[in-house]
Structure formats: structure tokens, C-alpha cells
C-alpha positions as CSV (number, residue, x, y, z in Angstrom):
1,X,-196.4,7.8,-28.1
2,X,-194.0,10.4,-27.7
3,X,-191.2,7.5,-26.9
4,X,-191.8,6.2,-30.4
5,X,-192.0,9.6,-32.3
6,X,-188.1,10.1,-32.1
7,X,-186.8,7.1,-33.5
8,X,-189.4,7.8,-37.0
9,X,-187.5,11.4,-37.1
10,X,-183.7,10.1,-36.6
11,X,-184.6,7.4,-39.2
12,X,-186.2,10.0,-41.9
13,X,-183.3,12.1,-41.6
14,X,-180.8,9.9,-41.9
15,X,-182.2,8.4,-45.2
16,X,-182.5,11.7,-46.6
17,X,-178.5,12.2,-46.0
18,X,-178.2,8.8,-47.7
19,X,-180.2,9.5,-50.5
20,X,-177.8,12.7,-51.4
21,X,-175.1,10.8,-50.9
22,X,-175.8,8.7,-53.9
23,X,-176.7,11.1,-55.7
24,X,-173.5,13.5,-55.1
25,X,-171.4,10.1,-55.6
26,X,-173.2,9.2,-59.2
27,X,-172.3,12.7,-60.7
28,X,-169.4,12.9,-63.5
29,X,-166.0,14.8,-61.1
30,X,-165.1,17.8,-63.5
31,X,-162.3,17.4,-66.3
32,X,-158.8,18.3,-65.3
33,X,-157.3,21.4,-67.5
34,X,-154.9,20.6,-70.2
35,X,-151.6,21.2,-68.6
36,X,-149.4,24.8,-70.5
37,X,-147.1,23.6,-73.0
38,X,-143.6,23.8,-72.2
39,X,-141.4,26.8,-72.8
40,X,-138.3,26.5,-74.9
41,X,-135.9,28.6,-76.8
42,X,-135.3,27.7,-80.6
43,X,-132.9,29.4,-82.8
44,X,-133.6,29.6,-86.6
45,X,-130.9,28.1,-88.7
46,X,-129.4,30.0,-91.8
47,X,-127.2,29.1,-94.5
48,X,-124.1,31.4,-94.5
49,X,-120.7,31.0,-96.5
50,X,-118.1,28.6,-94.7
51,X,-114.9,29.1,-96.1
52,X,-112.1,26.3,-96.3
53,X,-110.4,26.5,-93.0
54,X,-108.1,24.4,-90.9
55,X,-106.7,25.3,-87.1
56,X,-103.8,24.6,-86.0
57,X,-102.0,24.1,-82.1
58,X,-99.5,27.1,-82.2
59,X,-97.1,28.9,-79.8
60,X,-96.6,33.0,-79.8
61,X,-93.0,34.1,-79.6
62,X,-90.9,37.7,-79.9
63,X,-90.0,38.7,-83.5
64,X,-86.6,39.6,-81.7
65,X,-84.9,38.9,-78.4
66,X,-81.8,40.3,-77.5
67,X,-80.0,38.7,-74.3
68,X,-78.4,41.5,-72.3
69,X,-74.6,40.0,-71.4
70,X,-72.2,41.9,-69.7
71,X,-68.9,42.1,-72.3
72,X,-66.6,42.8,-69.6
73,X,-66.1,41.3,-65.7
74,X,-67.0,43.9,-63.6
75,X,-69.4,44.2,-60.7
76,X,-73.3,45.7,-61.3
77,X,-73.3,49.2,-60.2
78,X,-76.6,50.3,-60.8
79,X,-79.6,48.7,-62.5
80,X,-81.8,52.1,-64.1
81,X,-84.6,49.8,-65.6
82,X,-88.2,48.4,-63.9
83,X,-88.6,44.8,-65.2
84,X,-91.3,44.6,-67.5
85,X,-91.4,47.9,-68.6
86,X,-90.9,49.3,-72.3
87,X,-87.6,50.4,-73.3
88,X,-86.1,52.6,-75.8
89,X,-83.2,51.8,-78.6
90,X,-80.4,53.5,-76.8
91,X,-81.6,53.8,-73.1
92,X,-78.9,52.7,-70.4
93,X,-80.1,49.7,-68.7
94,X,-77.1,48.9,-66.1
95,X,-73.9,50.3,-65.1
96,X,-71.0,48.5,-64.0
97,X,-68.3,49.4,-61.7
98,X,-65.8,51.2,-64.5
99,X,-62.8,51.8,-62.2
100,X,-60.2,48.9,-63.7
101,X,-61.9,49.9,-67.4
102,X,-60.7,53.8,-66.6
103,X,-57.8,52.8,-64.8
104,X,-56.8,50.3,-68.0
105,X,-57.8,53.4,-70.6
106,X,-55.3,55.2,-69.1
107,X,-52.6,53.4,-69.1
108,X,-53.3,52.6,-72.7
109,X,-53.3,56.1,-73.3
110,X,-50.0,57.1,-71.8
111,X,-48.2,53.7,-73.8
112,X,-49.4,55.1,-76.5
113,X,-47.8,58.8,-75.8
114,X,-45.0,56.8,-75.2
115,X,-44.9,55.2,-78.5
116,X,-45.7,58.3,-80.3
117,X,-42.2,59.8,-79.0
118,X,-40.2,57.1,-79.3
119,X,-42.0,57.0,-83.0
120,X,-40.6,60.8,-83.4
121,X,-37.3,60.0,-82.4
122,X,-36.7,57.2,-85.0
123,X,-38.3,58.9,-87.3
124,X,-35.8,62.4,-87.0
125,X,-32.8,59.8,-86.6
126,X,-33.7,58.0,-89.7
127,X,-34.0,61.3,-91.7
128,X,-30.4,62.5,-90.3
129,X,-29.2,58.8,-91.1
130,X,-29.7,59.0,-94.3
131,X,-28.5,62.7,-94.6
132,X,-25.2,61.4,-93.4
133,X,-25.3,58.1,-95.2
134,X,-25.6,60.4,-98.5
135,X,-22.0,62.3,-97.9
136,X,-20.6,59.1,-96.9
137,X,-20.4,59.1,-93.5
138,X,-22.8,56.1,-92.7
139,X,-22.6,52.5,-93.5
140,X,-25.4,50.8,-95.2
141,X,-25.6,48.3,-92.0
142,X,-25.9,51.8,-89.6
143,X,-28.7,52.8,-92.3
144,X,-30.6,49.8,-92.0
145,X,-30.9,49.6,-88.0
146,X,-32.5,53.0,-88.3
147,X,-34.8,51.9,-90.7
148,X,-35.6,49.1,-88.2
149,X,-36.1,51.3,-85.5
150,X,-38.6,53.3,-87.2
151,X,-40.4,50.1,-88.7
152,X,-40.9,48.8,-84.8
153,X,-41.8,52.0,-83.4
154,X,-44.3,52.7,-86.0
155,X,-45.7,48.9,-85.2
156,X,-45.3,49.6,-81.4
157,X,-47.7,53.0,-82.0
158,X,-50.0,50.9,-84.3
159,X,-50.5,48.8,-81.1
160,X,-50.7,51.2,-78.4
161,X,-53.4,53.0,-80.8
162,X,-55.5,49.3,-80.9
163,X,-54.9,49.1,-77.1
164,X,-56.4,52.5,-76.6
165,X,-59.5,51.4,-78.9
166,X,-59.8,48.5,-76.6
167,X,-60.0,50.0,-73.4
168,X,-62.5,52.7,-74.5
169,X,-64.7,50.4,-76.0
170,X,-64.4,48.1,-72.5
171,X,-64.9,51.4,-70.6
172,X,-68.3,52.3,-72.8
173,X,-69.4,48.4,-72.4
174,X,-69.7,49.4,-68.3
175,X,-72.8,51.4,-69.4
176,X,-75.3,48.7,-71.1
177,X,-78.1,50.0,-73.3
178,X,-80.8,48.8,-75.0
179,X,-80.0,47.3,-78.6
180,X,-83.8,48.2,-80.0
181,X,-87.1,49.2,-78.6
182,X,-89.2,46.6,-76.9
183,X,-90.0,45.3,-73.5
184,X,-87.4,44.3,-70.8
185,X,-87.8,41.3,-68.7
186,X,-86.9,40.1,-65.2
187,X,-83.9,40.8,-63.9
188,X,-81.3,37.6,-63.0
189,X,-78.7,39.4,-61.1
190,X,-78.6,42.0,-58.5
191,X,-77.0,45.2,-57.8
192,X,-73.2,44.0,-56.3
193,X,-73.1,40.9,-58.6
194,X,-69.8,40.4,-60.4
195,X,-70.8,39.4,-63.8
196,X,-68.8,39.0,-67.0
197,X,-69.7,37.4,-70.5
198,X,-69.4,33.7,-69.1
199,X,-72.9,34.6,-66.1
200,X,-75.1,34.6,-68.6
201,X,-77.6,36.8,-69.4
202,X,-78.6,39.8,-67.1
203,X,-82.4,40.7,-68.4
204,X,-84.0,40.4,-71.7
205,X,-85.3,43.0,-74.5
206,X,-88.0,41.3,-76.7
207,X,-89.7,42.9,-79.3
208,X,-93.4,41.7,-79.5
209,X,-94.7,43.8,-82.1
210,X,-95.3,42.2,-84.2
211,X,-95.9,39.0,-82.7
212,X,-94.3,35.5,-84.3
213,X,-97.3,32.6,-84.2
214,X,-95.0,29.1,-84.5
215,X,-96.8,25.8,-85.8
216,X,-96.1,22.9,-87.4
217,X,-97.6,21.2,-90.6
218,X,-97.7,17.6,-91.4
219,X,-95.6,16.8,-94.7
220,X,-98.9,16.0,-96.7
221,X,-100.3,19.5,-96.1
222,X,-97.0,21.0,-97.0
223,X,-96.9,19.1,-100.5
224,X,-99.7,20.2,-101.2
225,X,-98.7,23.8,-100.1
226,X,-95.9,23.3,-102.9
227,X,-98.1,22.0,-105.4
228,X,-100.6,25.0,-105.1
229,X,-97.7,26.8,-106.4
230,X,-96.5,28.4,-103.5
231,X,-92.6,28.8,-103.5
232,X,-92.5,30.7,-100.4
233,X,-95.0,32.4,-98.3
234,X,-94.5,35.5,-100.5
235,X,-96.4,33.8,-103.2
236,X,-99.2,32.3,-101.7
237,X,-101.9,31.8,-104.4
238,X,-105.2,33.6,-103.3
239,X,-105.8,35.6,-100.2
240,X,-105.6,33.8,-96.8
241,X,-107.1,34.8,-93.4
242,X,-105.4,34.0,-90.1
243,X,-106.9,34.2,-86.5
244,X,-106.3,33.7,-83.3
245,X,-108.4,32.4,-80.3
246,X,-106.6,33.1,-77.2
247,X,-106.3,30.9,-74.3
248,X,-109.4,32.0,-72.4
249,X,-111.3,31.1,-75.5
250,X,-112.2,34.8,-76.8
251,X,-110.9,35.5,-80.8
252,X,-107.9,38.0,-80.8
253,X,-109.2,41.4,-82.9
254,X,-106.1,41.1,-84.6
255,X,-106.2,39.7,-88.4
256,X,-102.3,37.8,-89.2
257,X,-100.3,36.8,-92.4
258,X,-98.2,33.7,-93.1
259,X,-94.4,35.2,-93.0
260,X,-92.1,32.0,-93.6
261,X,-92.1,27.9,-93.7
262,X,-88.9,25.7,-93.0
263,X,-87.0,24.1,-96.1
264,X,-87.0,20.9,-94.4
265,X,-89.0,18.4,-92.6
266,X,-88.6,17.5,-89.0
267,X,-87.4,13.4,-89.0
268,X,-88.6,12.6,-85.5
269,X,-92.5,13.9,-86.1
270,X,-92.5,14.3,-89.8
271,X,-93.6,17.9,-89.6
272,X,-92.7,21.0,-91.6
273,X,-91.7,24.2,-89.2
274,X,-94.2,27.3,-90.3
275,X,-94.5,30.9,-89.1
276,X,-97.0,33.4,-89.3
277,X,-97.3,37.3,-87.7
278,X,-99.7,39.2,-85.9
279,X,-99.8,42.9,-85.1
280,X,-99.8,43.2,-81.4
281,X,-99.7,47.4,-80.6
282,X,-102.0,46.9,-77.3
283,X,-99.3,44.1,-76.1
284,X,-102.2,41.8,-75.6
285,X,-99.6,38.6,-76.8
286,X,-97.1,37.9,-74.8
287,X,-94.4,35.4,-76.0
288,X,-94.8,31.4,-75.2
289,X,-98.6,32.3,-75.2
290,X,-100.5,28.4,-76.5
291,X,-103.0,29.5,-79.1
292,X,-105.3,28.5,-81.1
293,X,-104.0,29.3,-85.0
294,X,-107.0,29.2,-87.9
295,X,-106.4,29.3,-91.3
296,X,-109.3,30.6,-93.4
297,X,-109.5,30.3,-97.9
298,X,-110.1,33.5,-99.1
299,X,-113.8,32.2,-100.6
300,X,-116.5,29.7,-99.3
301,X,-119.3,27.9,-99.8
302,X,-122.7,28.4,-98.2
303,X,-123.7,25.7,-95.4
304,X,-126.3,25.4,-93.0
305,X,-124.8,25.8,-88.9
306,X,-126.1,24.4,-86.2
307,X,-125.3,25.8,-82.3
308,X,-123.3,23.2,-80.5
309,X,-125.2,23.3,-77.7
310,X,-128.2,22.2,-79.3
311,X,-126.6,18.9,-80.8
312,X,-126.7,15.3,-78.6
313,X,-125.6,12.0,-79.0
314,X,-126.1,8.5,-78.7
315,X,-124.7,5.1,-79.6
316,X,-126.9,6.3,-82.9
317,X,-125.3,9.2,-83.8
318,X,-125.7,12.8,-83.3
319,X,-129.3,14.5,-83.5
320,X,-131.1,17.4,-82.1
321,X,-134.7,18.4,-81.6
322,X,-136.2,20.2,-84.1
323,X,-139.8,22.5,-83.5
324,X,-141.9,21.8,-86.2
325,X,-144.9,23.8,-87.8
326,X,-147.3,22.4,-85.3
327,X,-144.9,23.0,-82.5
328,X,-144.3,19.8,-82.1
329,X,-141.1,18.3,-81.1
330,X,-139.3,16.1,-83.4
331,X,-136.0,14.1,-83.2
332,X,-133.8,14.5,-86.0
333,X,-130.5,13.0,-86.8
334,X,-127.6,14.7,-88.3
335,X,-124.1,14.6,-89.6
336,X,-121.5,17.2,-89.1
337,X,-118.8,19.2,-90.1
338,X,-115.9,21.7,-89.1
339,X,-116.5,23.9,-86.0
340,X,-116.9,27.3,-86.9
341,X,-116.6,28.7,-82.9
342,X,-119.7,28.1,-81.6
343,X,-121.4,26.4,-84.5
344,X,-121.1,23.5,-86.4
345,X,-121.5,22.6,-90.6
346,X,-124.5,20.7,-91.3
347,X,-123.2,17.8,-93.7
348,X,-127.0,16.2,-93.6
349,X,-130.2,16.4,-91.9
350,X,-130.9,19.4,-91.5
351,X,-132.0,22.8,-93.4
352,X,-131.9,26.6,-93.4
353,X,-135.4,27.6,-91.7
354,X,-135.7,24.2,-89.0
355,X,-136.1,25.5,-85.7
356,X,-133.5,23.8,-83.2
357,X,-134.2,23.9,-79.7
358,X,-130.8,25.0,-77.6
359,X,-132.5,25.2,-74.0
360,X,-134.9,23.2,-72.5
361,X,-133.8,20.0,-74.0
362,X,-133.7,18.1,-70.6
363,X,-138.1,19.6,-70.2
364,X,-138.8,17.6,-73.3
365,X,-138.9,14.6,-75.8
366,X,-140.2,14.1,-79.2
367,X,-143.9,14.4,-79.9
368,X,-144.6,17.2,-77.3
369,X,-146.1,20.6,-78.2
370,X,-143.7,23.3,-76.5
371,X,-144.0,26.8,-76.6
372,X,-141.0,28.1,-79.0
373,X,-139.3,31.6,-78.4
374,X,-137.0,32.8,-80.8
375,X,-133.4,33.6,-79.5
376,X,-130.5,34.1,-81.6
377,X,-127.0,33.0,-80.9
378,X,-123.5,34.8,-80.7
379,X,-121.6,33.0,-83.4
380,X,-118.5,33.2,-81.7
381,X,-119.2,32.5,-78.1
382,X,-122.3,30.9,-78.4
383,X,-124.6,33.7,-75.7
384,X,-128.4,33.2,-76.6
385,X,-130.0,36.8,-76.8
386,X,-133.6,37.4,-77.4
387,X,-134.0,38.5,-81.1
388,X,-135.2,41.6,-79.9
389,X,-131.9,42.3,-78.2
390,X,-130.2,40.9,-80.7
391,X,-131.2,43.5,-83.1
392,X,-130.8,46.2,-80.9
């Protein structure tokens, strides 16, 4: 009996593991958790004033250059400037070798000793001339050549004196000094160099503050400069503001003026020549800098801006994503405006209050719920900053 007692047991078991099988394999598996809604930051969009502004392409350039030019040949003695350094109305930038303009002085100076005597003598024989000439003694032809030989020895001293003038104005042009104060530039010729005025200039003083800021117009902007009333720049109706962004994008903390506009248009591009100036006392501008030139109305308007970050496009159009009061993500389409650094004007679809989503935009698409966190944006250069810090 016992060899049939075994296989009862191993059956028994076995359908009791079955049996829970089933019934482990009929229960309900547990729901999975609703997954975290994404993260993203929002910024809240205001309506500010916008004034009327346009920006211009513009080149900086020195409200005065002065070309240092040697006014005599002579060979570069010493050079008492380091390029790119400030310099003073008056300062002696470079001496030349003075020996012919000393040597030339001097013999100026001893013809006109010469002529002075020989000026004496025709005068004394003139006067005794005509001492004589009174008692008789002298003909009116005698008379006469004395006359003429104080005439050309008072011209010969008048010359002499000129020639003098000459060659101590050549002997102070060996010493060259600065003709204002402002920066000097790189020097073109070396110590031992014979230069005169026909090398070209030596170095370069600029003046750079103020700064000039050169741009051009198109004629249609400049009749209607004329029309506002506007004779000159002097008599600009309203107040203007002029900035500049510099060439690594940051706004210069300088505030300009408009200072003068050509009389006449270009032909060849149809383009009116304008000018405007910048103070520049931390020499920040340099001349031939490329800049960004804006032109702001004294009065605006106020418009709802957008970051530029948060704005796409498609063959549609431009839109953005937009955190609604369920936070839930919606698509909207919009048109726009002027730049205003890092924002741009609203011209339709969008309102002061909507909540535009400027990062995560790649984590999401429209009918999501997301997590919004309030950030606020740098107008100017566009850095997101938790409101917090912001405020701070």
C-alpha cells in the first residue's frame, strides 16, 4: 500500500498549487499612479508704454582727428609718447633732428644784421644827401640814387626779418606737440626715419569725447523729418531719446542727442548723411566701433510684450504656449511688432495677465496640465530670474 500512498500526496499538492494559481491570476493587477505634471517656467505678461522708435545700422567716429605731419624734412630724433595713451593740448610728442633748422636760423640771423647796417648806412647817406643837395652841391639824379639805396635796403631788411621768422618757426616745428587733448594712436615711423610733409602722417590725436555716431536715412524718413518741422537738428520738435547697443549686445549707459543731418542726398543709395553724439568720459567707444543706433519718441503708447524666447513658428504663423487657469497648456497664435531688446509688441493674440511659457517648451504640447513657476525676465537681455529674486 505504501507504493500507492505517494502518488495520492504528489497529486493533492500539486492541485492545491494549481488552484492558487488561478486564483492569483483572476485578481484585478493594481492601478498605475498618475504620472507628476511637468514643470515649466511661465512669465506673466504686462502692458507697458512702447514708445515710437526706429534703429538704425551706425558707425562711431572721433569728434576731432588731427594727423600729426612733420612740416619740415628732418630725421625723427626722439619719439616722447606711448601709443594709445592720453595726451595733453601742448605736450611734445616727437623731436626731430634740428641741426640744419639751427644752422639755417643763423644764418638768417646774421643776413639780417647785415641788412640792418647796410639799412643804416643808406639811411645816414640819404640824410647828408639831401643836406648837400639843399646848398646846392648835389644833383637831383645823385639825390635820387640815394633815395634808391635806402628803398632796397629797407626791402632787403624787410626780407631778412621774414627769413628770420621762417627759420624759427621751422626750428620750433622740430619739436611736435599735441594740437588738443585726446588719445594718440599707433605710431607709423620709427626713431631714425627721415620724414617731411610729403610721408604722411606720423601718429594720430583723436578726440573721443564726445563720441560722433554716423548713419544714414532713407529720403522718405528725411521728408518727413522736414515736414515735422525740423529745420535743423537744433529744432527738433519734441524730445527724442538715443541709445546704443554695443557690439557684444549689451546697451551703452550713455543717453545721445541728434547733432547734425546732411543738406543733400546721396545719388548712388538715395540716403541722407545724419549724425548724432554720445558722451563717452569712461572711453568705452572707440572710433569705427559698428553699433546699433535707436531712436526713441519722447511719448508712447501702452502694449502688451512678449519674451522672444517664448515665441515659435510654423508655415502658420507665430504662436506660443499659453498656461491657462486650469494649467493647462494652450496653443495660441499671435502677431507681432517692433523688438524692444528682448521683447516683442503684441499686435494680436495675446493679453496683459496670459501666462507664456519660456522654458520647457520642447517637455510639452497643447492640452497638458504642467506645473507653472513664475519667473520674470530681464527686459534687456532676456535672463529668467525667479520672482523672488527678481524682487530682491
Amino acid at each position: 500500500m505504501s507504493c500507492f500512498s505517494y502518488p495520492r500526496r504528489f497529486s493533492f499538492a500539486t492541485l492545491v498549487l494549481t488552484v492558487a494559481a488561478l486564483f492569483a491570476g483572476c485578481s484585478e493587477p493594481p492601478e498605475p499612479q498618475a504620472p507628476a505634471p511637468i514643470a515649466v517656467s511661465v512669465v506673466v505678461l504686462d502692458s507697458v508704454e512702447v514708445k515710437p522708435s526706429r534703429e538704425f545700422v551706425a558707425r562711431t567716429a572721433a569728434s576731432a582727428k588731427a594727423d600729426i605731419t612733420a612740416r619740415i624734412e628732418a630725421e625723427i630724433r626722439e619719439v616722447l609718447f606711448r601709443e594709445g595713451a592720453r595726451v595733453s593740448r601742448g605736450e611734445v610728442l616727437i623731436r626731430l633732428e634740428d641741426t640744419r633748422a639751427s644752422a639755417d636760423l643763423q644764418q638768417a640771423q646774421a643776413e639780417l644784421a647785415a641788412a640792418r647796417a647796410e639799412l643804416d648806412s643808406a639811411n645816414r647817406n640819404l640824410k647828408r644827401g639831401e643836406e648837400v643837395a639843399g646848398k646846392g652841391f648835389l644833383s637831383e639824379a645823385d639825390l635820387d640814387k640815394l633815395k634808391d639805396r635806402f628803398s632796397a635796403a629797407n626791402s632787403r631788411l624787410q626780407a631778412a626779418e621774414a627769413a628770420v621768422q621762417k627759420a624759427g618757426t621751422n626750428l620750433d616745428y622740430a619739436e611736435i606737440k599735441a594740437p588738443f587733448d585726446g588719445w594718440i594712436g599707433r605710431l607709423n615711423r620709427d626713431v631714425g626715419t627721415i620724414v617731411s610733409p610729403a610721408t604722411g602722417p606720423i601718429t594720430s590725436v583723436l578726440v573721443t569725447d564726445p563720441m560722433y555716431v554716423e548713419f544714414q536715412i532713407n529720403e522718405a524718413d528725411f521728408i518727413a523729418f522736414r515736414r515735422s518741422g525740423a529745420g535743423s537738428t537744433a529744432e527738433v520738435p519734441g524730445a527724442l531719446n538715443l541709445y546704443l547697443t554695443l557690439p557684444d549686445g549689451a546697451r551703452y549707459n550713455q543717453p545721445g542727442a541728434l547733432d547734425s543731418a546732411d543738406v543733400q542726398t546721396d545719388a548712388s543709395t538715395g540716403t541722407v548723411a545724419m549724425r548724432a553724439v554720445f558722451p563717452n568720459p569712461d572711453a568705452v567707444l572707440v572710433p569705427g566701433l559698428y553699433v546699433t543706433l535707436r531712436i526713441e519718441g519722447g511719448s508712447g503708447e501702452a502694449r502688451v510684450l512678449v519674451p522672444q524666447v517664448a515665441v515659435q513658428e510654423t508655415i502658420e504663423g507665430k504662436f506660443v504656449l499659453v498656461v491657462d487657469d486650469q494649467n493647462r497648456v494652450v496653443q495660441r497664435f499671435i502677431q507681432t511688432g517692433p523688438r524692444e531688446g528682448a521683447l516683442l509688441v503684441v499686435e494680436s493674440g495675446l493679453g496683459a495677465g496670459d501666462r507664456v511659457i519660456v522654458e520647457g517648451l520642447q517637455k510639452v504640447r497643447p492640452g497638458i496640465t504642467v506645473d507653472a513657476v513664475e519667473k520674470q525676465i530681464d527686459p534687456e537681455t532676456g535672463a529668467l530670474a525667479q520672482v523672488s529674486e527678481a524682487g530682491q
